[in-house]
C-alpha positions as CSV (number, residue, x, y, z in Angstrom):
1,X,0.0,0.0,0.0
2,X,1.2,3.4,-0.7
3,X,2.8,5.6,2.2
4,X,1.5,9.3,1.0
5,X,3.5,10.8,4.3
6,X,6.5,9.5,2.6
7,X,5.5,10.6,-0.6
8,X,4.4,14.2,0.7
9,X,8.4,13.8,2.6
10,X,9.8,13.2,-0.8
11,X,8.1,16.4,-2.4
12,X,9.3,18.4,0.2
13,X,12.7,17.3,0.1
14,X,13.0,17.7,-3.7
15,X,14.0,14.2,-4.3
16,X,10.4,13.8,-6.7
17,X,11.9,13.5,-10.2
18,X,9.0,14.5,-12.5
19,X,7.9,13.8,-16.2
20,X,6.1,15.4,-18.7
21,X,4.5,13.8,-21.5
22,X,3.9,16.2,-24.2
23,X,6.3,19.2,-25.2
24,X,3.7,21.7,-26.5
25,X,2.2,24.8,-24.9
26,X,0.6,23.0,-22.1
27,X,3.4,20.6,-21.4
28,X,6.5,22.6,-22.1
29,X,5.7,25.6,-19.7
30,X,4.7,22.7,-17.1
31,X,8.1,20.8,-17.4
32,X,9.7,24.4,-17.1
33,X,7.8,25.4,-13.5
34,X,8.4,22.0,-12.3
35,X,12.4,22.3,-13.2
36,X,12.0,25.6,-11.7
37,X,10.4,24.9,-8.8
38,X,13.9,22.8,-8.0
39,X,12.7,19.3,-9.3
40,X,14.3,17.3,-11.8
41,X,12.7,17.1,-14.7
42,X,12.3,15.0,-17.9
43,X,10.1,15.9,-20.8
44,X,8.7,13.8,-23.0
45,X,7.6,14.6,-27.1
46,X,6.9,12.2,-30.4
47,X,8.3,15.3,-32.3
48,X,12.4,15.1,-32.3
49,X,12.9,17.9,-33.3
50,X,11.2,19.5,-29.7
51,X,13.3,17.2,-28.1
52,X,16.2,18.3,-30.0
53,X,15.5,22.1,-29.5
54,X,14.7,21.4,-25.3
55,X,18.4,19.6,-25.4
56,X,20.1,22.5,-26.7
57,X,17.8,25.1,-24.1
58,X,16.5,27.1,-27.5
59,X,12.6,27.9,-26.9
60,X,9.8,27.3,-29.3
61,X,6.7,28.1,-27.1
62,X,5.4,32.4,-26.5
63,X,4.3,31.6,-22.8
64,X,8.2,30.5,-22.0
65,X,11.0,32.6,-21.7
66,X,14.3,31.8,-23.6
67,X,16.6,32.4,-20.4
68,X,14.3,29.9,-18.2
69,X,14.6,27.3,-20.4
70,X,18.5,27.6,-21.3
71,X,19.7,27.5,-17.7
72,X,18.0,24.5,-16.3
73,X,19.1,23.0,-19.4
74,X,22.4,24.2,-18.6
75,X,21.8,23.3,-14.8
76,X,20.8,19.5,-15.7
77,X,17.5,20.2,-14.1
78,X,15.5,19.9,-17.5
79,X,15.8,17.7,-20.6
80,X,13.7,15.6,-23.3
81,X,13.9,12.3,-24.6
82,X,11.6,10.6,-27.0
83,X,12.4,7.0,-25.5
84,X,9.3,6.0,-23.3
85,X,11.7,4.2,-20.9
86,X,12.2,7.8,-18.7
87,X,8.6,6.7,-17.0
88,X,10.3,4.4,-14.9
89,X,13.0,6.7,-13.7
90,X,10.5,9.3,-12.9
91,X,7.7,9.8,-9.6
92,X,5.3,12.3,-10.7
93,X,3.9,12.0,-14.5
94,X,2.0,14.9,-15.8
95,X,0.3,13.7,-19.5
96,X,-0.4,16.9,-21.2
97,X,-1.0,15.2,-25.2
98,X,-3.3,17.6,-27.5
99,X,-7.0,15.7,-27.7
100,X,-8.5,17.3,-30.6
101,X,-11.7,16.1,-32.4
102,X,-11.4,14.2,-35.7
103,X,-13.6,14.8,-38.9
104,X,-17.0,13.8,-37.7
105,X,-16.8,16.7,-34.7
106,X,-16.4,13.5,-32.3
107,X,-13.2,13.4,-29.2
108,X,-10.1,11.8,-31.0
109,X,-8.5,10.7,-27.5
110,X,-6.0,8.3,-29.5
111,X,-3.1,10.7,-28.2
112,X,-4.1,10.2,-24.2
113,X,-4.9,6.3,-25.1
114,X,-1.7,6.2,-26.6
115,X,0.4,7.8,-23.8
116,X,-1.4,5.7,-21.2
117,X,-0.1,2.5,-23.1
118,X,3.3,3.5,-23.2
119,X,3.4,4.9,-19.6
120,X,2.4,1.7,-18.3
121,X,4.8,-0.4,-19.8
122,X,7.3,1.1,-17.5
123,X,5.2,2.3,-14.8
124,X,6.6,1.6,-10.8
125,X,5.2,1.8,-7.7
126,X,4.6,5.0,-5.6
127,X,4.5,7.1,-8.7
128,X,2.2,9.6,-9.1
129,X,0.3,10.1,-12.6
130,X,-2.1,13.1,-13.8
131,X,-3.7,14.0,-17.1
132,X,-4.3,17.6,-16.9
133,X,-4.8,17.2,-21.3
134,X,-9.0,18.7,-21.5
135,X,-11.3,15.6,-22.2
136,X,-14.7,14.1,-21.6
137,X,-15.8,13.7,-17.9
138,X,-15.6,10.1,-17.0
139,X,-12.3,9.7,-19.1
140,X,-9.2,9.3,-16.1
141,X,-11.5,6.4,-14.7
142,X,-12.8,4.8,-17.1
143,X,-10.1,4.8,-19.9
144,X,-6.5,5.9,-18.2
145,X,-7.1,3.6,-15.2
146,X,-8.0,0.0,-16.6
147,X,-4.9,0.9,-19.1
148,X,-2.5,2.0,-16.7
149,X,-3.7,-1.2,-14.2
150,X,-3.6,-3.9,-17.1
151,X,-0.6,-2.7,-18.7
152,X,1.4,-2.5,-15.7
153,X,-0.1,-4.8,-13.4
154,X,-0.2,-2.4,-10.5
155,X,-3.2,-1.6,-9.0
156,X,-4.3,2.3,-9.0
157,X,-5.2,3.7,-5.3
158,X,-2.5,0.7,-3.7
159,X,0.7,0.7,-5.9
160,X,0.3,4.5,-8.0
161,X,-1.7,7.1,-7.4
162,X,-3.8,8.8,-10.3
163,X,-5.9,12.4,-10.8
164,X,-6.8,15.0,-13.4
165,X,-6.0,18.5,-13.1
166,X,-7.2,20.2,-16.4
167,X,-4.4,22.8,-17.9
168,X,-5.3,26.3,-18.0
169,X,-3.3,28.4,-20.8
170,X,-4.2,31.0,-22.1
171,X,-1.3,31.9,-24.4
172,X,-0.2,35.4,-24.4
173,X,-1.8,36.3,-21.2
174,X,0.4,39.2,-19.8
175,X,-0.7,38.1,-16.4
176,X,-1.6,34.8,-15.6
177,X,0.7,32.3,-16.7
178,X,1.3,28.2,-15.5
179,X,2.8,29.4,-12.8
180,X,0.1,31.5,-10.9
181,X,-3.3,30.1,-12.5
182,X,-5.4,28.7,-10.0
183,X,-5.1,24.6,-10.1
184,X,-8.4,22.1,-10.0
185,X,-6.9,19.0,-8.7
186,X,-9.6,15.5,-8.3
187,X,-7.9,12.5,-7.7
188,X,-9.0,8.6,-7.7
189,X,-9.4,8.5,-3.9
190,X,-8.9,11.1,-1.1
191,X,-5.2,10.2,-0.4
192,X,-4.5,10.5,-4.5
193,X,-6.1,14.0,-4.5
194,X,-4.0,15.3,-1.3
195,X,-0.8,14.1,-3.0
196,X,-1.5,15.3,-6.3
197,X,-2.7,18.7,-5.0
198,X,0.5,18.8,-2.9
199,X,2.8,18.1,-5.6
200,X,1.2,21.5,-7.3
201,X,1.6,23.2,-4.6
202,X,5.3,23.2,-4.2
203,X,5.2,23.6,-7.9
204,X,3.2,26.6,-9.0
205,X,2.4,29.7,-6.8
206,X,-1.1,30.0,-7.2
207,X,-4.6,28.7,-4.9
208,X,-5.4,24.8,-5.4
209,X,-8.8,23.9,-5.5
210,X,-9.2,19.9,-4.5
211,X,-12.4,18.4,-5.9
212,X,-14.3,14.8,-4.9
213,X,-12.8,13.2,-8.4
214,X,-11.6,13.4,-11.8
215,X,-14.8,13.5,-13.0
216,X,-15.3,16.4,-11.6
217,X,-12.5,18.1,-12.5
218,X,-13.0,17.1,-15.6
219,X,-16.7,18.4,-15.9
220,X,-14.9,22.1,-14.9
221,X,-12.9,22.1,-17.4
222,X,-15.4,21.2,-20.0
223,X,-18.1,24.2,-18.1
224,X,-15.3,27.0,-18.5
225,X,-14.8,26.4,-21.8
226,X,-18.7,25.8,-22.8
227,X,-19.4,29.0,-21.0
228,X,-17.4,31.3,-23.0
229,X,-18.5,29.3,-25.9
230,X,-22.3,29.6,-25.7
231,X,-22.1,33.5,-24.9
232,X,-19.6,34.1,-27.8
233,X,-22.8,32.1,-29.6
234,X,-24.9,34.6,-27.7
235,X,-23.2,37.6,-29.2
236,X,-22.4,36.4,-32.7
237,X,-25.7,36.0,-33.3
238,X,-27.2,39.1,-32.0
239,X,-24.4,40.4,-34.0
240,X,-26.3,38.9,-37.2
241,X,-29.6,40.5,-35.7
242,X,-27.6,44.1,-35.3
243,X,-26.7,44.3,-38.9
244,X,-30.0,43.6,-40.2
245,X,-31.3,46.2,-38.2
246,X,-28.5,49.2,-38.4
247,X,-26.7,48.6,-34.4
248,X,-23.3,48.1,-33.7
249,X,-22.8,45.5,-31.6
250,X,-19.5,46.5,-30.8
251,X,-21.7,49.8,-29.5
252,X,-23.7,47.4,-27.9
253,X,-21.5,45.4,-25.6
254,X,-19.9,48.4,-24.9
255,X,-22.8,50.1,-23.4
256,X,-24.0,46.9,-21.3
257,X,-20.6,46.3,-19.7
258,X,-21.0,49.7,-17.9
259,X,-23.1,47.8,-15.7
260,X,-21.3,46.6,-12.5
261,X,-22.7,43.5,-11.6
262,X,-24.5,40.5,-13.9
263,X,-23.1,41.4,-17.1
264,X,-19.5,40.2,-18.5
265,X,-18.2,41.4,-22.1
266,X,-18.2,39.1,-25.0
267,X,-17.0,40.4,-28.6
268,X,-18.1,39.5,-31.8
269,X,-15.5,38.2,-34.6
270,X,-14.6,35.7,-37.3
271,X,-15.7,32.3,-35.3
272,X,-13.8,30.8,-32.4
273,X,-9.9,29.4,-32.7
274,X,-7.2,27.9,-29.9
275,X,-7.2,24.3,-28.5
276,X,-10.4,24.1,-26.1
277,X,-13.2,26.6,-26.6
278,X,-14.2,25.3,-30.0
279,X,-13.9,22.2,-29.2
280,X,-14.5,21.4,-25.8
281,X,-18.8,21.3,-26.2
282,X,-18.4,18.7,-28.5
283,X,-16.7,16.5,-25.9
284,X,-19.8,17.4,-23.2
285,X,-22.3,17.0,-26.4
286,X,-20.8,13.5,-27.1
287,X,-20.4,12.0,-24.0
288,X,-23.7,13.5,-23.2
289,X,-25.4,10.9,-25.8
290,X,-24.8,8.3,-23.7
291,X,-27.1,9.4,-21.1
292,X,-30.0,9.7,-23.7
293,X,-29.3,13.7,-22.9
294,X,-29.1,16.2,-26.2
295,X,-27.2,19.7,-24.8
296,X,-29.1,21.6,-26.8
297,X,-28.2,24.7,-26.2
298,X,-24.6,24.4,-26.0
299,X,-24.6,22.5,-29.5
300,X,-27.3,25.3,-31.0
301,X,-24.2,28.2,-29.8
302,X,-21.6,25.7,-31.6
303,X,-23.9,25.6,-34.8
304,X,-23.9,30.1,-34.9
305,X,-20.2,29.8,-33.8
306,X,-19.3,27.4,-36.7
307,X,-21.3,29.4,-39.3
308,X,-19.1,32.5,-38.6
309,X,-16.4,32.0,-41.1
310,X,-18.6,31.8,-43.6
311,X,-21.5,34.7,-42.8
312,X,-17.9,36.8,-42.7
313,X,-17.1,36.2,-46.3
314,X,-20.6,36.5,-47.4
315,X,-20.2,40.4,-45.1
316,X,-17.4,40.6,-47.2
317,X,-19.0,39.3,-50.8
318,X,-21.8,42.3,-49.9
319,X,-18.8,44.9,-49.6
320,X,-17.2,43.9,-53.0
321,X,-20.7,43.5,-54.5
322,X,-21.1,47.4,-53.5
323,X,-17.8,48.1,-55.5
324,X,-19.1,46.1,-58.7
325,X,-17.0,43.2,-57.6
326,X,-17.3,39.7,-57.5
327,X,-15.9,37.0,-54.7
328,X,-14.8,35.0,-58.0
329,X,-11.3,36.4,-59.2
330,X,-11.5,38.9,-56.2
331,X,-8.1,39.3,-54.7
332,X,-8.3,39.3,-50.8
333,X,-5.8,40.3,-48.4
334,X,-6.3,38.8,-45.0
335,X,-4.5,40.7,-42.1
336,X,-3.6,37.4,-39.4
337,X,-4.2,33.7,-39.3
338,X,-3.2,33.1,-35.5
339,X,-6.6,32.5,-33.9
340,X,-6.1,35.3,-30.7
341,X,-4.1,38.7,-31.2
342,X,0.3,39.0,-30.3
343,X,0.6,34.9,-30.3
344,X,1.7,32.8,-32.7
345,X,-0.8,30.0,-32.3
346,X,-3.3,28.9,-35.4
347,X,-4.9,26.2,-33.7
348,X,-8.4,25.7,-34.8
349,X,-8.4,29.4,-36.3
350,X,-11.3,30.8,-37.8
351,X,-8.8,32.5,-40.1
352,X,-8.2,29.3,-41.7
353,X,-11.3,28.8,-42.3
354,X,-12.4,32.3,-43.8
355,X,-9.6,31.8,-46.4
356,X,-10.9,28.1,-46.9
357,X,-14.0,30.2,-48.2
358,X,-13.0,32.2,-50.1
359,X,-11.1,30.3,-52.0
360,X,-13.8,28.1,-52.3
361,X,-16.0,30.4,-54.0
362,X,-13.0,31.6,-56.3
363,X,-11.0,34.3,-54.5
364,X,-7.3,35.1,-55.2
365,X,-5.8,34.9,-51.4
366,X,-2.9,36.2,-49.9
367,X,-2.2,37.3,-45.5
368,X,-0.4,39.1,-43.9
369,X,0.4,38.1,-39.8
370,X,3.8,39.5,-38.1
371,X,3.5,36.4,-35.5
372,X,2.5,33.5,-38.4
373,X,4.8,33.1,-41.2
374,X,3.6,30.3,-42.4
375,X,1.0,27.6,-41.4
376,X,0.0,24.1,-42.0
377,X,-3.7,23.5,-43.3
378,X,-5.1,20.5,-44.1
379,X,-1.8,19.2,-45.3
380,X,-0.7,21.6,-46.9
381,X,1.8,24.6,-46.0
382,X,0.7,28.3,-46.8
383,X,3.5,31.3,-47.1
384,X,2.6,34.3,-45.9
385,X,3.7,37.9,-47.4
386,X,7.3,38.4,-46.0
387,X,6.3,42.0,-45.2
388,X,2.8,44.7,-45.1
389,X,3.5,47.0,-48.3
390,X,1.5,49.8,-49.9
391,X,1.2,47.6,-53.0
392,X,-0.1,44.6,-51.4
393,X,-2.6,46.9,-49.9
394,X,-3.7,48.6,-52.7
395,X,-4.1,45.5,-55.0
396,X,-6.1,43.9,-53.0
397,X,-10.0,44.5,-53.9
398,X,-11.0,43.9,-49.6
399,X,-8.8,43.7,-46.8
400,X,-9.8,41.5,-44.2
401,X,-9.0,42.1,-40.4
402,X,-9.5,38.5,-38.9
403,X,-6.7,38.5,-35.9
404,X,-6.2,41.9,-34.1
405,X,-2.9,42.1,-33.5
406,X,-1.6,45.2,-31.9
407,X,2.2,45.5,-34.1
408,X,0.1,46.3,-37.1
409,X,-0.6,49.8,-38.0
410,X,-4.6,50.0,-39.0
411,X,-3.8,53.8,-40.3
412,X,-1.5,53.3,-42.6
413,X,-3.8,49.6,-43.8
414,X,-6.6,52.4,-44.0
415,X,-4.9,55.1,-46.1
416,X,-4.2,52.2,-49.1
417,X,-6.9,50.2,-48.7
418,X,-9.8,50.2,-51.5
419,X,-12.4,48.4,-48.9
420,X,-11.8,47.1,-45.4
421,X,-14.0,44.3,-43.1
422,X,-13.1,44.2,-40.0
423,X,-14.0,41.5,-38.1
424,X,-11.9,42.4,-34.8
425,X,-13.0,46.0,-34.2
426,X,-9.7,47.5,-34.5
427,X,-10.2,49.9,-36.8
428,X,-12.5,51.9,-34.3
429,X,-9.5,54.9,-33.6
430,X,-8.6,55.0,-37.0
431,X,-9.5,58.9,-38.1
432,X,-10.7,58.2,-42.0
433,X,-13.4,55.3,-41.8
434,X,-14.8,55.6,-45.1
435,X,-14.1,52.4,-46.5
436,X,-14.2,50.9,-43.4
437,X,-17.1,48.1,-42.8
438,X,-17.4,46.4,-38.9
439,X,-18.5,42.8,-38.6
């Protein structure tokens, strides 16, 4: 049976060596608290080249910085392998694998299922293991524990402890970071929670919240992300209502979030990007159908969110139809592909999906985005203009703001622009507005 005094003695001592499965931007600013924090720690990524770029201390992820990472290379506190073997040279495992949805909008968990089948070929006793990757409630128990206990033939609660504690970045956040972001912690039995929730504790300098189980923990995670998703549906479609009727939206919120109490802001825009809030609901909708239970309102709040891309070109097809134009042969510049302004994440982009569309219906398209050079789509890698001329400007028939990053400047876009749509509402402080047009 597991001694968690003597585990809680090893945390305090230091002598916890911890893993991280996943090098990405949940897993790689994890590995770099807990090698701060002054445990040893060995990361964990499919991808060599990470691993390679970890070895040699150069950085890859926005929510890191370059010195951290270099000197607990250079100390021997942090390093990456992609040999599975670490897991049995390591205490506390922390599985942080993307879990995105595959192409019928339904939880493609083969990363996490993956990860728990490797893990467990080397798994010891008295080690601690967590997923903190965003999934379906019901997933640590019902999935990562029969895996874990088959594989390894330990027995979870007696020989390893196991939780969830669901990751909370929010990349390019100037102020909360890994490091001082609350932490939900649920844990397979009481004695798993405490441990787990300890372990954060000397890790992170932030409040943790301990909850009953992983389900619940998991269930959180899934209602943050649903929340922001059903009142950006909210918006977006009273947005649709707004235009019809001659109101600014953006006027709108504005003048409702001068209340102090029951009202928080929500913004219109292209549709919703980044690796949880446009997904997430679908993992609550689907798991959801086995309890005979339709969420209908969350799903009704993905269906407005998901038609965004497309009721923005058709905005913008209106624009160019004003200027004698057509979408077909029209040459569009879009101005950024990363899905949330100063980052260079494209995950799940709306972006990507507004170009997808217009091509579709026969536009020439080039973008601009000073954090994105390029991007993988589909397949297939797309090259972004090098610089933001006068001349790419003017010879585009519509200019389309779709990420609102702050290092681009909206007068001098404005000045050369024949037409503008701005999704993003940056162009409000821009003096000239006359070919200006606001989602």
């Amino acid at each position: 049976m597991m001694n968690k005094d003597a585990l809680k003695k090893k945390i305090e001592s230091y002598e916890i060596t911890c893993g991280v499965v996943g090098l990405g931007y949940v897993g790689l600013p994890l590995a770099v608290e807990k090698a701060k924090a002054g445990y040893r720690t060995i990361g964990f990524d499919v991808q060599a080249e990470k691993v390679a770029m970890v070895n040699e201390g150069h950085n890859y992820i926005g929510d890191v910085v370059d010195n951290d990472l270099l000197q607990l290379v250079k100390d021997g506190r942090l390093s990456a392998t992609s040999d599975f073997s670490f897991v049995k040279d390591v205490d506390f495992i922390a599985i942080c694998v993307p879990t995105p949805l595959d192409e019928h909008q339904q939880p493609d968990i083969s990363y996490v299922r993956d990860s728990a089948r490797a893990i467990a070929k080397y798994l010891t006793k008295d080690t601690i293991v967590v997923l903190e990757s965003t999934t379906y409630p019901g997933t640590t128990e019902e999935l990562l524990k029969p895996i874990l206990e088959d594989g390894s033939g330990l027995k979870c609660g007696e020989d390893f402890y196991l939780g969830f504690s669901p990751e909370r970045v929010d990349p390019g956040n100037l102020i909360y970071k890994t490091k001082n972001t609350p932490k939900v912690v649920g844990g397979i039995g009481k004695d798993a929670t405490e441990v787990i929730a300890y372990m954060y504790r000397h890790i992170l300098q932030s409040d943790i919240h301990e909850v009953s189980s992983p389900a619940v923990a998991e269930m959180e995670k899934i209602l943050e992300n649903t929340y922001r998703n059903v009142n950006i549906g909210l918006v977006n479609e009273m947005t649709m209502l707004c235009h019809k009727m001659g109101i600014s939206m953006w006027e709108v919120v504005d003048a409702a979030k001068t209340k102090p109490y029951g009202f928080q802001a929500f913004y219109p825009g292209p549709g919703l990007g980044g690796h949880c809030i446009p997904l997430d609901p679908y993992y609550l909708s689907w798991k959801a159908r086995e309890y005979s239970f339709h969420t209908s309102m969350i799903e009704s709040s993905g269906m407005i969110n998901d038609r965004m891309p497309e009721y923005t070109v058709d905005r913008c097809g209106a624009v160019l139809n004003r200027h004698k134009k057509a979408i077909n042969g029209a040459k569009v510049l879009i101005l950024g592909v990363a899905y949330k302004q100063d980052i260079d994440d494209y995950r799940e982009s709306p972006a990507l999906r507004v170009i997808e569309e217009f091509k579709k219906r026969g536009a020439l398209v080039s973008y601009f985005d000073p954090w994105v050079a390029k991007y993988k789509y589909k397949g297939e890698m797309h090259q972004g203009l090098p610089e933001l001329n006068a001349d790419d400007i003017e010879t585009a028939d519509i200019v389309v703001i779709t990420t609102a990053h702050s290092n681009v400047d909206y007068e001098f876009v404005q000045e050369h622009a024949k037409a503008i749509f701005d999704t993003k509402n940056v162009m409000k402080n821009v003096t000239k507005r006359g070919n200006v047009e606001v989602l």
